[in-house]
C-alpha positions in Angstrom: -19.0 3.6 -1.3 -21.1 0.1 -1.7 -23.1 -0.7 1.4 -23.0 -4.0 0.0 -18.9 -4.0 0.5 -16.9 -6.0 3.7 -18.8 -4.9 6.2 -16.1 -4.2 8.5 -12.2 -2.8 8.3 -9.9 -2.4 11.3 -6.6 -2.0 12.0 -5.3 -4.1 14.1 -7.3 -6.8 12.7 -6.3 -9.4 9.7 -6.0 -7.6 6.2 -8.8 -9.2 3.6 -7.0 -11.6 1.4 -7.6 -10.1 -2.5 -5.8 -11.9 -5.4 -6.7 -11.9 -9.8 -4.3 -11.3 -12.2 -1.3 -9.1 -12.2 1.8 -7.8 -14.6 5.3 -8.0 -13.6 7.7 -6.7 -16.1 6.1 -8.1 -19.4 4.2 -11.3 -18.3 0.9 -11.6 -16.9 1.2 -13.5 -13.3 -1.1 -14.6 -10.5 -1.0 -13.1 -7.7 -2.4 -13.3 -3.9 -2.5 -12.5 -0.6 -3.9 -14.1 2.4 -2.4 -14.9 5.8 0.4 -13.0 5.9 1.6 -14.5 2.5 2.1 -12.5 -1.2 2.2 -15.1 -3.9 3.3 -13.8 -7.1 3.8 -16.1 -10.3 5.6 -19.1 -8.5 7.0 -17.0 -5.3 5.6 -17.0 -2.1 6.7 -14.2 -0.1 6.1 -14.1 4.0 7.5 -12.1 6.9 7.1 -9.0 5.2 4.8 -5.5 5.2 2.8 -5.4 2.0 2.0 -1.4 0.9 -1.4 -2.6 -1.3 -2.8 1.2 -2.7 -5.4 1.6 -5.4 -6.0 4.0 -7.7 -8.6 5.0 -10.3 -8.0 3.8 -13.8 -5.6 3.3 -16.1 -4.6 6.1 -19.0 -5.5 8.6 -16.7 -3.6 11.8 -15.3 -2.4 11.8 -11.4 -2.6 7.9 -11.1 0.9 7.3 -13.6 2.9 10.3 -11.0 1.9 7.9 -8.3 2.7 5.0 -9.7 6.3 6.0 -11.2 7.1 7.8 -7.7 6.7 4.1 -6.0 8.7 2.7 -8.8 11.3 5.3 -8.5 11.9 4.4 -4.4 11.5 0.7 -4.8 14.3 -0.1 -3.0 13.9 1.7 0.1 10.7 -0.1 0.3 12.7 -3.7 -0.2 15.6 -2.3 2.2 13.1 -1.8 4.9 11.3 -5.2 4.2 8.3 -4.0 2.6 6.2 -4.9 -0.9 4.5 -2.4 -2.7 1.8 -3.7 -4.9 -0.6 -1.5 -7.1 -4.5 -1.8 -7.7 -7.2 -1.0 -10.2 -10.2 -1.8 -11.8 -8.7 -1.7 -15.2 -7.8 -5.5 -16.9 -4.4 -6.8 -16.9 -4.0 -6.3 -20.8 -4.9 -2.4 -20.5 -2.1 -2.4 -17.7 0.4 -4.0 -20.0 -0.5 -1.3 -22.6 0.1 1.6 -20.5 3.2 0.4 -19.4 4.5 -0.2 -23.0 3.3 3.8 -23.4 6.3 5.5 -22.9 6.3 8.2 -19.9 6.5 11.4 -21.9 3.4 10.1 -23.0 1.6 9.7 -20.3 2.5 6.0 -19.9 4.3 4.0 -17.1 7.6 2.9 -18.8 9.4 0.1 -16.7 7.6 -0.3 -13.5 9.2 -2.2 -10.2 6.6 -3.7 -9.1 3.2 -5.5 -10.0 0.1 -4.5 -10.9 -3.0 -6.5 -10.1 -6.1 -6.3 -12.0 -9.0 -6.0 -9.9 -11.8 -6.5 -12.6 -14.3 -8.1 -10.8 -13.8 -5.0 -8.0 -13.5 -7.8 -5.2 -10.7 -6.4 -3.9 -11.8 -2.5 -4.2 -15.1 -3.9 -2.6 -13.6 -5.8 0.3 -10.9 -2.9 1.4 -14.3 -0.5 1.3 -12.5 1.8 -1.3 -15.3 0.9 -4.3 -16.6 4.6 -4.9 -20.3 4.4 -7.0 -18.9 5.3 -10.4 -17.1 1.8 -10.6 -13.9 2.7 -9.8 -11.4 2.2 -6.8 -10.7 5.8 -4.7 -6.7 5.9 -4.0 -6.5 4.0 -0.8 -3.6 3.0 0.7 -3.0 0.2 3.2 0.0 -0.8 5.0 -0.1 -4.8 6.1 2.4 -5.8 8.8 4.5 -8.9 8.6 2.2 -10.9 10.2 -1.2 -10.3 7.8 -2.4 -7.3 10.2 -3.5 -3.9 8.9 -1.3 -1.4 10.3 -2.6 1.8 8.4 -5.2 3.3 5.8 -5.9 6.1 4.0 -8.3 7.2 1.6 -7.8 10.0 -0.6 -10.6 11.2 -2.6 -9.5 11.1 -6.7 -7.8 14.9 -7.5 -4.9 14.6 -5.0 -1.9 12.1 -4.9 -0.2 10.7 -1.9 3.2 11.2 -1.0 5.6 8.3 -0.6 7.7 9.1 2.1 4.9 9.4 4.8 4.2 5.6 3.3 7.9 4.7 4.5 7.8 6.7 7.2 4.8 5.0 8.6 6.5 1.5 7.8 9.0 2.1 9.8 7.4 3.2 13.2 5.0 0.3 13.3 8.1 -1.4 12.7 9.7 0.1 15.5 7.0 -0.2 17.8 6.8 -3.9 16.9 10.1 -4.5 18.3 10.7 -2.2 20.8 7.7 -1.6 22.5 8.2 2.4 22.6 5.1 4.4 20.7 6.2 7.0 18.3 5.0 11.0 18.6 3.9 13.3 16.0 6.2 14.2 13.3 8.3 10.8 14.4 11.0 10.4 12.2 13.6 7.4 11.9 15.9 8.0 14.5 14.5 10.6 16.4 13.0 10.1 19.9 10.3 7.9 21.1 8.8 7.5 24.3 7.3 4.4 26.8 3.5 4.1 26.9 3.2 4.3 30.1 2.4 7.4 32.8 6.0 7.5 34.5 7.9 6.0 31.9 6.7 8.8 29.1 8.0 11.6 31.1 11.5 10.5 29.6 10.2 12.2 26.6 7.8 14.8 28.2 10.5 16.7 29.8 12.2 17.7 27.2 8.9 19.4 25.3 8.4 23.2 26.2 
């Protein structure tokens, strides 16, 4: 990846703002992000987890069974306060067109959320997921509701990512956030977590054999 990219990426920290053109349904839109805050078109959205993931190009072969599986769980996303939005080198007129392909064609059909066009590669440059051929590796970052990275992946081009650890990973920082308990491996919604502390862990450690 470009030397000459963000020099530094941390969770924890403030996510980099990115921002260029984007389709929504049929219509081209602006969108941004910076500060906590998704603009899209006319709508400013705040006090929610943004799910921004990148993937190669457009008309390609894994990248439309990622993008349809978001699609497809779209509202478990917006019933756990999250906004998914998607990312590629490709211009917004060659992500209108594969959207107008249909999907037993290799196209995208109706997608339910946008796509931004990251032409220029700012955005793939600044989240450090620019790979030397020009194009964006499929990296995945999960923004909290205050404008803080949470989480990041980076997968390398052959292999897609799997939507439910995305939700799954909403959800604990979420729980974390406002209870203050830390969640163990395999944590799943519901099942136990434990205090982050020496004495008050051993709620949960007693129980493990």
């Amino acid at each position: 990846m470009s030397e000459s990219c963000c020099p530094r990426l941390q969770v924890g920290e403030s996510a980099p703002a990115f921002g260029g053109q984007a389709v929504v349904g049929s219509q081209f839109v602006n969108l941004s992000y910076a500060d906590g805050v998704l603009t899209v078109g006319d709508e400013k959205i705040s006090g929610k987890y943004v799910v921004l993931f990148f993937y190669p190009l457009d008309f390609t072969f894994v990248c439309p069974t990622e993008i349809i599986a978001f699609s497809d769980r779209i509202a478990e996303f917006e019933k756990i306060g999250a906004k998914v939005v998607g990312a590629s080198v490709d211009s917004h007129f060659t992500h209108l067109a594969w959207k107008n392909t249909p999907r037993n064609k290799g196209g995208l059909g109706e997608i339910k959320f946008p796509l931004l066009s990251d032409l220029d590669k700012s955005a793939a440059c600044n989240y450090r997921v620019l790979l030397e051929g020009g194009i964006a590796a499929r990296g995945l970052f999960i923004i909290d509701d205050k404008g803080a990275l949470q989480s990041y992946t980076v997968n390398n081009l052959g292999v897609g990512r799997n939507v439910d650890e995305v939700l799954r990973l909403i959800q604990g920082y979420q729980f974390v956030a406002e209870h203050g308990e830390v969640c163990p491996a395999n944590w799943q919604p519901g099942a136990k977590t434990m205090k982050p502390d020496p004495s008050g862990s051993q709620a949960y450690f007693k129980d493990v054999k």
